[in-house]
Every structure is written in structure tokens, then in C-alpha cells.
N, C-alpha and C positions, 0 to 999 in steps of 0.2 A: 412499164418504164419507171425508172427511179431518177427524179429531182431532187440533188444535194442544193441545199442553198447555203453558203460560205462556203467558201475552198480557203480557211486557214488553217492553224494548225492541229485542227480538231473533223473540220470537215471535207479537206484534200483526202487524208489518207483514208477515210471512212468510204471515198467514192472512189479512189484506185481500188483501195480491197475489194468493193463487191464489183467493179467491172474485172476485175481479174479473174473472178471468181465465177464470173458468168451471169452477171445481171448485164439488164440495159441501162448505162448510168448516163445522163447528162448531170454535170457541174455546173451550176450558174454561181456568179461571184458579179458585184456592183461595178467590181475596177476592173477597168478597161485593159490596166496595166497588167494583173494577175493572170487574166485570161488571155490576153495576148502573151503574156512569156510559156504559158500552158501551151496552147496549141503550135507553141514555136520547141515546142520539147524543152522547156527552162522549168525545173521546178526549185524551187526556194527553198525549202523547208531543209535541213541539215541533219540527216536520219537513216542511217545505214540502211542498206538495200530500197530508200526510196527512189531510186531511179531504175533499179530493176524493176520494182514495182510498179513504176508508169510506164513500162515498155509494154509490161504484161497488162493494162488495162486497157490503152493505147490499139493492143493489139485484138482485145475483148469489146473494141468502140464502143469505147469511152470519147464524150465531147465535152467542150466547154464551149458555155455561154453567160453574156452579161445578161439576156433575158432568162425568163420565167418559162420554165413547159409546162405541155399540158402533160400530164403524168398520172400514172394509179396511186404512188407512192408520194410523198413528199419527205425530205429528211433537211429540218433546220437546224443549221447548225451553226450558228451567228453568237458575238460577243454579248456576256450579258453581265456589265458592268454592277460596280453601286454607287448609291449616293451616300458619298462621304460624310452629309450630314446627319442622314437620317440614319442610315444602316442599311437603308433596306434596298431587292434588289431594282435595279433599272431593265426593266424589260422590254424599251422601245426598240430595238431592235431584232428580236422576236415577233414582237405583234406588226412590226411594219413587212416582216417578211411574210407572217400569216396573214396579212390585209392583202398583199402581192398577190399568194398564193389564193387566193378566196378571188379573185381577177380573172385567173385562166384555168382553175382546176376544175376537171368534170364531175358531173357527180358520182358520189361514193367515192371520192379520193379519200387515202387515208396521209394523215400529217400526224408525221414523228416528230415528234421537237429533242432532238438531243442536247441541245446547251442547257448550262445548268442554271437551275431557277429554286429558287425560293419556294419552301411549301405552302401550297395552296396558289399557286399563279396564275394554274391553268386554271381554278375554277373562279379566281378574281379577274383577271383582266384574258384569259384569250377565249373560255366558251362566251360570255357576254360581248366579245368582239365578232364574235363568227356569229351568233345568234343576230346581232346586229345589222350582217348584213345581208340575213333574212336566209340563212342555212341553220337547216336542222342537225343538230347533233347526233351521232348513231343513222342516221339517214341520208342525207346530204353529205356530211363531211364524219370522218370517225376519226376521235383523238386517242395518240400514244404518246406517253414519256419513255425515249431510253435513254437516260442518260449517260454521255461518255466515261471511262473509268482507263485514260491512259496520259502517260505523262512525256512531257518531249523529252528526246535523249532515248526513247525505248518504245517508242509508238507503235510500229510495227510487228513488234515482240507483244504487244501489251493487247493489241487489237486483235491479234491471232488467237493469244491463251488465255488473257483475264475473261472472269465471269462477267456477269452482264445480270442487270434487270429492267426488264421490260411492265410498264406500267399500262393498262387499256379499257375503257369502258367495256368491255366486249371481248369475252374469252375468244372467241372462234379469230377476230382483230389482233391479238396478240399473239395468236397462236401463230398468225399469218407473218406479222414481222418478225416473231421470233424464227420461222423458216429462213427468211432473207438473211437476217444476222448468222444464220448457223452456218449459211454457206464458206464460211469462213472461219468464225469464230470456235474453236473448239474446248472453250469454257464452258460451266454449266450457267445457263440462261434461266432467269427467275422469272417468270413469270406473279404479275400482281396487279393493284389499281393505283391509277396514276398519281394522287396522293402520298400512297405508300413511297413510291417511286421517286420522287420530287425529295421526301423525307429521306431517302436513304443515302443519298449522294450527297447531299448537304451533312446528313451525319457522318458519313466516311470523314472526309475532310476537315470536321470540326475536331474530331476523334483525335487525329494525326495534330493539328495545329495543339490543341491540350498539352498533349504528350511532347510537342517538344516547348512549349510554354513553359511546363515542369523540369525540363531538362536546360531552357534559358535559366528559369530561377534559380537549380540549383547553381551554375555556374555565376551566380553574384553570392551566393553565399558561401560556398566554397571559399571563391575569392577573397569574400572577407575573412575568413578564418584560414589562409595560406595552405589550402587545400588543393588538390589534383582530382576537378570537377572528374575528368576523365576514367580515373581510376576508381574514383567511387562509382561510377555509372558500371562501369567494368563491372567491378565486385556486387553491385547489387543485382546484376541482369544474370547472373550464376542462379540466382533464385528463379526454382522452375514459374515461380507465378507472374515474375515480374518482367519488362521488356521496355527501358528508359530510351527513348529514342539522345540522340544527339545535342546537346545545342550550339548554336550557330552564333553570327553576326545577324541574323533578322531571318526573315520567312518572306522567300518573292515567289514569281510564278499567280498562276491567274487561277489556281484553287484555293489549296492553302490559306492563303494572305487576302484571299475573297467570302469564299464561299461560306466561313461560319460567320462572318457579318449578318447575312441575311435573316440567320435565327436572332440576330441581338436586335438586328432590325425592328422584325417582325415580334420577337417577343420582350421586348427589354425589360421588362419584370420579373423573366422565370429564369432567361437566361445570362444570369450572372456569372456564372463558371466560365461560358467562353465568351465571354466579353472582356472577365478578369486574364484572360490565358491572351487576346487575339490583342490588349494593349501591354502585355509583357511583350508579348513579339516585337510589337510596334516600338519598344523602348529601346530594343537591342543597338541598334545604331548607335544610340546615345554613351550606352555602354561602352561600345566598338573606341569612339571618339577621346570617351576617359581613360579607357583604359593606352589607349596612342600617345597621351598627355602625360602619363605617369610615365610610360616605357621613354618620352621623350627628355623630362626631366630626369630619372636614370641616369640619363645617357648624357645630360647637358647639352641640348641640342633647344635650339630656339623656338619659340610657335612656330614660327614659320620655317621652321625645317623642310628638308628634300623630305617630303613622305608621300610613297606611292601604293594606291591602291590596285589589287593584282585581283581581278576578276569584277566585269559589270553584269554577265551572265547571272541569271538566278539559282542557276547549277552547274554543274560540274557538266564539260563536253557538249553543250548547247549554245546557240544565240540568241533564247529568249531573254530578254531584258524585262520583259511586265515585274514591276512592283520590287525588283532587285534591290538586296542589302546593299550592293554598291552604289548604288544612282541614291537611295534613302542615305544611304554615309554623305554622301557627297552634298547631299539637301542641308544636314545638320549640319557639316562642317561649316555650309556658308550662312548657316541661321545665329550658330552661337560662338566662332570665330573668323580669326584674320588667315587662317590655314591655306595654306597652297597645294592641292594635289596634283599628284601625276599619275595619271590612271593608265589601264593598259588589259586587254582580254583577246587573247588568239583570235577565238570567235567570232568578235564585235568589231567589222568592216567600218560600219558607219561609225562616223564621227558625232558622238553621244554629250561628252566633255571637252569643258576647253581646253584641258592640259592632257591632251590623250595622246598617248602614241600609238607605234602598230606593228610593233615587231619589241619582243623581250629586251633585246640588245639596247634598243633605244630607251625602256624604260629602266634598265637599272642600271644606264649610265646617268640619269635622272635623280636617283633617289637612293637615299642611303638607309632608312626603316620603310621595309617591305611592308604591309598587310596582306596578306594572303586572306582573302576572301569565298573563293573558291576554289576545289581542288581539280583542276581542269590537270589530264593526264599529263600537259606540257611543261607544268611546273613539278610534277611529280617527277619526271623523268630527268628534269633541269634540276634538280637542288642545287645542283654543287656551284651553279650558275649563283647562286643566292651567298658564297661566304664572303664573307667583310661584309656581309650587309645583315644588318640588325631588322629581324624579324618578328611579326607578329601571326602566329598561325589560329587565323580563326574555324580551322577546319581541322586541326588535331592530327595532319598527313604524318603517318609513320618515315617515310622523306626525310621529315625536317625538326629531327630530333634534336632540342637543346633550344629549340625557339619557344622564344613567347608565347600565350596561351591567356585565353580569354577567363 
């Protein structure tokens, strides 16, 4: 039997896919409330075919529980924030599930730890945790890193066909959860040590965060020389070598806008490149704010102008809010003016900001300069919903042609 511990948005779908697929999954999750909307057939997550998906795990018995099993497998897959001061990462919620798990697991269980962690974590803080409490490593308990490699808005799609690597003390041990994940996964599975493993998902993500740090910067220089950041990005990705990602109004989501902290953390001496890249990102906001200030003076419109923010999502056709350019705008506006927003995201039910509303209509009878923040399909398909109103497109949508630009 397979114990997922979190059922978020990382570890729900990880335990429908393999009960659908034919394992024995139990789901354990801390809140009461998750787990009781689960076995009431209520799944949260906003993710195309994920409710086919729980019919078919559902029907594969699949359970959920707030406790612990006793299980051969363990898979954690829990939040693993950071410490804003330091960099580095916060694993208390990994080792409190491995302390759990080291509670009811028999021996020779193996524990997966899928959330993503800092290199070198498992051999600083969870083998001297399990050692601890007087389990043998390879004997008692055997440790795996896989870490996840999918992102919301396509999870499903992502967990089917993306590659995968699997980290293990113990070839014959990885060979084994690499069976489990293949039940499903029809990507190629890497097999490695758990080190390498930890190292490779922290570098995916830093990689990505770089590249579009570079594509923030050019867009302030551009800027200053009355350039069309867009069109150079165009023109230069014609070059078979080169591939300039985007840039944005900032970097949200809980990889990206995370996970290369932990190398600046952990190494803040060597890694200087993406510490320089991950507080470009961090300044984009600030960007977003001046450049609202300039388009606003343009226009003769007061500080406290009607200006409405149009996406708190961190992407496009999702409800993840972690670490969003929107809620970050919204932090600056009230750090370094008197600015009034009206925010507004199809997606975003809850009531996040003061000045939010919840339906299109009601926000741009609101506001007279838009910020488009994200390119969520509903403003794509609405443009026209948008004339008389002076816009700022921080997402570059073919749409909304003749708008502002970052």
C-alpha cells in the first residue's frame, strides 16, 4: 500500500494518478476540511479532467485520511517554504511528516519525499532525524528523492508525459519506485542518488527564473531607449542558439519565485548569478508601479486614479495565488503610495483585496487604466470589453493590440 502525505496541489493528483492506475493509495492530509470535501466527492483543485480523474481512483479504492498508515511506501509531499531572511530552505514540514511517518511505518518502509528541497537536506536534517530515532538507514527505513516536475494549469498532462528523476541509496530501491511511477507516467525516468536528485530540480527552476530575469532586464532597457522589448526578443530567438523566454510583471507560483533562493541560501558566495536574476524578478513590481505612474501622467489622470488590476492568479487559467505579481503590485502600491486599486481575477472566488470584485462587468465599470497582469483566456476573448479604457498589457496578448507595454 501507498501513503501520500499532503493532498495539495502537488500531492492530490500524484495519489489519484496512481490509484487510477492500479495501486493501493491511501491519502492522508492534516485538515479535516480537505479530507472531508474528498470523501464527499468535492475536489478543489481547478484542473481539467481532474474529476474524471477521482472517479477513476475513487473507483481503483482510493481513501482518504487525516491519519498516518501503516504502508510499504510512503510519498511526502508537503509544502517546503523559505526563510526570507536567510534564503535558505524551511523543511519543517517534511521532517514533521518524516517524524509522523517513523510513528507507524513497519520496517523496510520506503519514503519518497517528493517536495522540493534544497541540496543536501536529506543528508542534513532528515537521515540524522530518522537515525535519531534509532532506525537504520538501508535497513529499517530506505530513502528516495523524486521530485515533482509539474505545474498547475496542466498537472495532469504534466504527470502523464513529463520525465521524472528518481534519486535512491539503493539501486534495486529505485528501481522499485521507479516501477510505481511508471505505472502512469510515460516519460523517461532517470534514475540517480538522491543528492544528484535534490540538485537537479532546484537547477531546473533556477535555469527558468535566469532566463526570464534576462528577459525582465531587457524590458527596462528597451524601455529606456523607446525600444519594442517584444520584437527584439522575437528577432533574437530566430537565432538557432538562442531561446529568450518572456518577461512579465514579476515571477509567482511556489517554484520559480522559490526554489533558486535555496541555492543563494545555501551558497551565497558562489551563487551570485541567480541571486542577481531572483531580485530582478523581485523588482518587477516596482517596475509595473512606474511604469502605471508615467501611462497615468500621459494621460492626466491623478495618483489616485480608477486603476484596476486584472489578474491575482500567478498564471494564466489557474487559482494559484502563491507569491503572484498581482498581490506583490498590490504590496508596493501600499508601501510607496496613496493609490487606490480595483482588482479583479475570474478564478480568485475568495476575497483576497479590499477593492476586489467578481464579475468583469463590475470591474471596469470601476476603472478607467486596466493593468492586465495576466493573460487568463477571459480577457483574451473579452478585448473589446476593454475600449475607452486605457491599458497597460503586461503580458504582451496579441488581443490587445495598440496597448501599453511594459
Amino acid at each position: 500500500m501507498i501513503n501520500v502525505i499532503g493532498l495539495g496541489y502537488i500531492g492530490l493528483p500524484t495519489a489519484l494518478m496512481m490509484a487510477a492506475h492500479g495501486q493501493e493509495v491511501i491519502g492522508t492530509d492534516l485538515s479535516e476540511k480537505v479530507v472531508n470535501a474528498l470523501q464527499n466527492g468535492q475536489v478543489s483543485l481547478m484542473e481539467d479532467g481532474i474529476e474524471e480523474l477521482y472517479r477513476k481512483a475513487v473507483a481503483g479504492g482510493i481513501r482518504f485520511s487525516t491519519e498516518y498508515q501503516k504502508a510499504e511506501v510512503y510519498i511526502i509531499s508537503v509544502p517546503t517554504p523559505y526563510d526570507k531572511e536567510t534564503k535558505c530552505v524551511d523543511a519543517c514540514y517534511v521532517e514533521s511528516a518524516v517524524r509522523t511517518v517513523l510513528g507507524v511505518c513497519p520496517k523496510k518502509a520506503v519514503m519518497v519525499i517528493e517536495s522540493t528541497i534544497s541540496p543536501g537536506t536529506i543528508d542534513k536534517q532528515i537521515r540524522p532525524l530518522i537515525e535519531k530515532c534509532g532506525f537504520v538507514i538501508g535497513e529499517d527505513i530506505f530513502l528516495v528523492h523524486a521530485p515533482e516536475r509539474i505545474i498547475p494549469g496542466n498537472m495532469l498532462y504534466e504527470l502523464e508525459h513529463n520525465n521524472r528523476t528518481i534519486g535512491a541509496d539503493q539501486p534495486e530501491i529505485g528501481a522499485m519506485v521507479k516501477a510505481l511511477y511508471a505505472s502512469f507516467c510515460k516519460g523517461e525516468i532517470t534514475l540517480t542518488d538522491i543528492r544528484t536528485a535534490e540538485m537537479t530540480k532546484v537547477v531546473e527552476n533556477t535555469f527558468r527564473a535566469v532566463n526570464i530575469a534576462f528577459a525582465n532586464e531587457l524590458a527596462k532597457i528597451c524601455r529606456k531607449n523607446g525600444l519594442n522589448v517584444y520584437e527584439v526578443i522575437d528577432i533574437c530567438n530566430k537565432h538557432p542558439r538562442v531561446n529568450i523566454l518572456q518577461p512579465g510583471p514579476g515571477v509567482g507560483g511556489h517554484c520559480i519565485s522559490v526554489d533558486p533562493w535555496f541555492l543563494v541560501g545555501d551558497y551565497p558566495q558562489l551563487a551570485t548569478v541567480t541571486a542577481a536574476a531572483m531580485h530582478m524578478n523581485a523588482e518587477m513590481p516596482k517596475f509595473v508601479l512606474k511604469r502605471i505612474r508615467q501611462i497615468m501622467r500621459e494621460h492626466g489622470m491623478e495618483d489616485i486614479g480608477r486603476v484596476g488590476l486584472y489578474g491575482m492568479a500567478y498564471k494564466a487559467n489557474v487559482d494559484d495565488c502563491r507569491e503572484s505579481p498581482g498581490l506583490q503590485l498590490q504590496q508596493v502600491v501600499n508601501d510607496y503610495c496613496a493609490m487606490t486599486l480595483t482588482s479583479y481575477d475570474p478564478y480568485v472566488s475568495r476575497t483576497l483585496l479590499p477593492k476586489q470584485e467578481h464579475t468583469l462587468e463590475a470591474f471596469l465599470a470601476k476603472t478607467d487604466l486596466v493593468v492586465i497582469l495576466v493573460g487568463h483566456d477571459e480577457i483574451r476573448q473579452n478585448a473589446a470589453a476593454l475600449q475607452g479604457k486605457i491599458v497597460l498589457d503586461c503580458c504582451n496578448l496579441p488581443e490587445l493590440a495598440g496597448a501599453y507595454h511594459l
